[in-house]
C-alpha positions in Angstrom: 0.0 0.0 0.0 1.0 3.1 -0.8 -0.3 6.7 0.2 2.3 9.0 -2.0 3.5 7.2 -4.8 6.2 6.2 -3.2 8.0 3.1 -2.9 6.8 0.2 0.4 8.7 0.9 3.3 9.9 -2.7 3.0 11.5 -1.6 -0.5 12.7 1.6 0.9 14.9 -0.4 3.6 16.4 -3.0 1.2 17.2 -0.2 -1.3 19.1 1.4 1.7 20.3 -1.1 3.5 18.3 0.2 6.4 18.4 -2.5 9.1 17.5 -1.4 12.4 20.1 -0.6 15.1 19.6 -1.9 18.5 21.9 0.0 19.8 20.0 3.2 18.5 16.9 2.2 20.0 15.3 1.2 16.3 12.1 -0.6 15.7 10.6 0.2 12.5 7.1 0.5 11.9 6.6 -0.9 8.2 2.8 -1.0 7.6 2.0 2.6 6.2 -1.6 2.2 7.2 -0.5 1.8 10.9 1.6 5.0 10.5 -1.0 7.1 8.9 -3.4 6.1 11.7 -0.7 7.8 13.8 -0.1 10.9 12.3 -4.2 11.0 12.4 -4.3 10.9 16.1 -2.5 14.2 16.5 -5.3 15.5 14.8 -5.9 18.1 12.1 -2.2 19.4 10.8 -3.0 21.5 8.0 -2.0 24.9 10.0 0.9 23.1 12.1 4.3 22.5 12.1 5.1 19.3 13.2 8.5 18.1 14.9 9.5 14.1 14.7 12.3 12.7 16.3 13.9 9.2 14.6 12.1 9.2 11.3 14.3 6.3 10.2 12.6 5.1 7.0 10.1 7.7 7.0 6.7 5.3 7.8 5.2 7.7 9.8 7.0 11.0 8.4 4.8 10.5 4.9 1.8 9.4 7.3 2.1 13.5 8.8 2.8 14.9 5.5 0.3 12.9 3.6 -2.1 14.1 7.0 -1.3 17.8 5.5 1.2 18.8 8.1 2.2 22.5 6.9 5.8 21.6 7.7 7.6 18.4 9.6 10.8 19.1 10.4 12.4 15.5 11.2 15.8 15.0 13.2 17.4 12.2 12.7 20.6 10.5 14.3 21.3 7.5 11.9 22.8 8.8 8.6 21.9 5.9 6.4 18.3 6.8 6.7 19.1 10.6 5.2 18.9 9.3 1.5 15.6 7.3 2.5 14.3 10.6 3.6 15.5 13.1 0.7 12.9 10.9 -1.0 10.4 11.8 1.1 11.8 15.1 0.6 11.4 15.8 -3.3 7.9 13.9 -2.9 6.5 16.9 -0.6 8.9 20.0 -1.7 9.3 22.5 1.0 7.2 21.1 3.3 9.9 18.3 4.9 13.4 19.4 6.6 15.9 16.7 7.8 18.5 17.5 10.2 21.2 14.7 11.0 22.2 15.0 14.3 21.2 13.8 18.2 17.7 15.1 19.4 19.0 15.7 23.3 21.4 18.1 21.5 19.2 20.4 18.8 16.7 23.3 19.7 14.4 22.5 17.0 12.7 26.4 17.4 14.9 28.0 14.8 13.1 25.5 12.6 9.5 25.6 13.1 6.7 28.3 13.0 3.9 28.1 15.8 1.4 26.3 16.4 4.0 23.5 16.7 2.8 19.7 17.3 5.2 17.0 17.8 4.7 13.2 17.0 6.9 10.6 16.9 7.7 6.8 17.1 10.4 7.6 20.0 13.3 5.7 19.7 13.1 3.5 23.2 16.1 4.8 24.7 15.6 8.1 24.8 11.8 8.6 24.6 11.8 9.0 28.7 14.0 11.9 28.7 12.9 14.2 26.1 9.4 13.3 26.8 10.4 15.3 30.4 12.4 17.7 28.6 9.0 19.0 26.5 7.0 19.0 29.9 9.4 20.4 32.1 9.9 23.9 30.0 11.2 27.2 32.1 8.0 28.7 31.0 4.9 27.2 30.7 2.6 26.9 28.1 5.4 25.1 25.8 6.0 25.9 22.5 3.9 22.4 21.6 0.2 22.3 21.6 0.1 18.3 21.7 2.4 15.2 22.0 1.7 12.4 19.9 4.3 9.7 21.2 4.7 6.2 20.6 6.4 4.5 23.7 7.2 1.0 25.4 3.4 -0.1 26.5 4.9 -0.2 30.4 5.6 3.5 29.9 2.9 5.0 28.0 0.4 3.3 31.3 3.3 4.8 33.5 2.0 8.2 32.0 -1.3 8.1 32.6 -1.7 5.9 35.7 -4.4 6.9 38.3 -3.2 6.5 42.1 -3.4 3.6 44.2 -1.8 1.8 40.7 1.4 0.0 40.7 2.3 2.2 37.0 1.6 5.9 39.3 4.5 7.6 39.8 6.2 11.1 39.4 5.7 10.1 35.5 2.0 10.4 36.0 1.9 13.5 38.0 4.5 15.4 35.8 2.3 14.5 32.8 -0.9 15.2 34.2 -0.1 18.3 36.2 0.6 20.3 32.7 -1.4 18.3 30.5 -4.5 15.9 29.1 -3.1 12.4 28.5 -4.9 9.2 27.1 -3.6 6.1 25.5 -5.2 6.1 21.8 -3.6 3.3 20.2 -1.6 0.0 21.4 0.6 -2.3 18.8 2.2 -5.8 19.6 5.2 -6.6 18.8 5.0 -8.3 15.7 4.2 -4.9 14.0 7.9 -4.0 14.1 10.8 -5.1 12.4 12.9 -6.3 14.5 9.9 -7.3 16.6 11.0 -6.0 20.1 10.2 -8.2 23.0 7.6 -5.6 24.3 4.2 -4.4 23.0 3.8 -0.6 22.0 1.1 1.9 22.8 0.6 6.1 21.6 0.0 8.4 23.6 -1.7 11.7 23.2 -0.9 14.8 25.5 -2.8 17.9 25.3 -0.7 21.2 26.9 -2.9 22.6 29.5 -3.2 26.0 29.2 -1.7 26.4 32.8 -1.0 24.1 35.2 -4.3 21.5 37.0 -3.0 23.0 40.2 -0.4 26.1 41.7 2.5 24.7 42.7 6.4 25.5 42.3 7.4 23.0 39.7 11.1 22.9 41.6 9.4 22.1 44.9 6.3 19.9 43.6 10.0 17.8 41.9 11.6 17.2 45.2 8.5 16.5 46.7 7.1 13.6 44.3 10.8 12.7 43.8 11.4 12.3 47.6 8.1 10.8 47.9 8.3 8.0 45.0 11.8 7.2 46.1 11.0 5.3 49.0 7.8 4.6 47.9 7.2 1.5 50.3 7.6 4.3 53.1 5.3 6.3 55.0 5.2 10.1 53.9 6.3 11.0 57.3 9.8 8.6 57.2 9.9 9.1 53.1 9.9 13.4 53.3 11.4 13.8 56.6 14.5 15.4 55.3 12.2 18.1 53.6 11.5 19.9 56.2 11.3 19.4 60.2 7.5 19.8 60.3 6.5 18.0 57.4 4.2 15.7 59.8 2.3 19.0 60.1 2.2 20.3 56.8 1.3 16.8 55.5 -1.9 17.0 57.7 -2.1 20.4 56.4 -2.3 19.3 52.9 -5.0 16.9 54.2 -2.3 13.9 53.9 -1.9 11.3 56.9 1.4 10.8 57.5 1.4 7.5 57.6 0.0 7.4 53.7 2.0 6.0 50.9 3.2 8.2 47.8 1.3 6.1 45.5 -2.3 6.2 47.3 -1.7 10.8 47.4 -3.4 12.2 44.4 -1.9 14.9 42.3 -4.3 18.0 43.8 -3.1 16.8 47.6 0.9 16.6 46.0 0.6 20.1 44.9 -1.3 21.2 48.3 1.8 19.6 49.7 4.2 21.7 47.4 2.3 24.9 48.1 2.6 24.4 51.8 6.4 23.3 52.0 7.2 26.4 50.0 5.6 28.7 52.3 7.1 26.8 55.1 10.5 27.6 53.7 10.1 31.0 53.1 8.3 32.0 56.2 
């Protein structure tokens, strides 16, 4: 099947000798149906600009053009995909730039025109961290309006895990403090090639426009991060070294002590954040 007149990703990898590096975190997704489906979840792109991080063939980069993203600017670390891409290119002129180079590394803002959306089949070892990177901004809202991410299933029900969960952790309340997160699409294994050993699932994230609930975002950090650390602890033994009355401004926050982090929802965390503060400063 083909949606541009362009070649079968299949094709497109033996013409290139793209085989997928494990040690780049590759997994390609081949079916072009399954990609499109993709690029539709992050919803109408005919006015956006739309960032992807490790195109590799280009599956799901002429599923967002083909979608009518304005622009995708794609960033890429593996070079042998580039020719792959310039394909994709000259298919779509002007409206696909490539940049070769490491995604923790490259501001991608001198390269894209607002509204910005950014969708991608996250290469596993580094979807985590720039997945906190985009909601941890110094200012908030972002420069994204949405998130369309494919992850490791484990992590994408990490993300929007409820408390009282084994999966709810300072992953779910970093997410859901800033933003509106659902699970719209799960994959198994054997739509990848290599076929990892763990099933896949996309997740959507809406930016707020400002945060659920007030909080410090330093001092709501060191309080889920203290909290989630010892996790197996009480409240009162796992945030003792935040403050020496932090059995009273748990109570304040309308947390028992003697609570775990993972049964505390994320209004009660930021209660919790908004009182140490004030504690501090006072």
């Amino acid at each position: 099947m083909s949606i541009d007149g362009l070649p079968p990703l299949r094709e497109v990898i033996a013409n290139h000798d793209l085989r997928a590096k494990k040690q780049l975190g590759q997994n390609f997704l081949l079916d072009l149906n399954l990609t499109a489906k993709i690029a539709r979840q992050a919803g109408d792109l005919t006015g956006c600009d739309v960032l992807e991080i490790g195109p590799g063939p280009g599956g799901l980069t002429r599923g967002l053009l083909a979608e009518g993203a304005r622009h995708v600017l794609a960033i890429e670390k593996d070079a042998r995909a580039l020719p792959a891409l310039a394909e994709i290119a000259a298919r779509y002129p002007g409206r696909l730039t490539v940049i070769n180079g490491d995604a923790l590394q490259i501001d991608p803002l001198a390269h894209l025109t607002p509204p910005i959306r950014i969708a991608a089949n996250l290469p596993y070892n580094v979807g985590t961290e720039l997945l906190i990177r985009w909601l941890t901004p110094a200012a908030w809202p972002p420069f994204w309006q949405s998130l369309t991410l494919m992850f490791q299933k484990e992590v994408a029900e990490r993300i929007v895990a409820k408390p009282g969960s084994k999966a709810y952790g300072r992953l779910a309340l970093l997410a859901q403090w800033r933003a509106e997160a659902r699970i719209v699409m799960s994959l198994p294994p054997e739509a990848f090639v290599p076929a990892p050993k763990v099933h896949s699932a996309v997740v959507h994230l809406t930016a707020l426009p400002e945060p659920r609930y007030p909080a410090d975002p330093a001092v709501l950090s060191q309080v889920t991060g203290a909290a989630f650390n010892q996790r197996r602890k009480m409240l009162r033994a796992a945030l003792k070294g935040l403050h020496p009355q932090i059995e009273a401004l748990l109570e304040a926050a309308a947390i028992p002590p003697t609570a775990r982090a993972e049964e505390i929802d994320l209004e009660r965390f930021c209660a919790l954040a908004r009182k140490l503060a004030t504690a501090r400063t006072g």
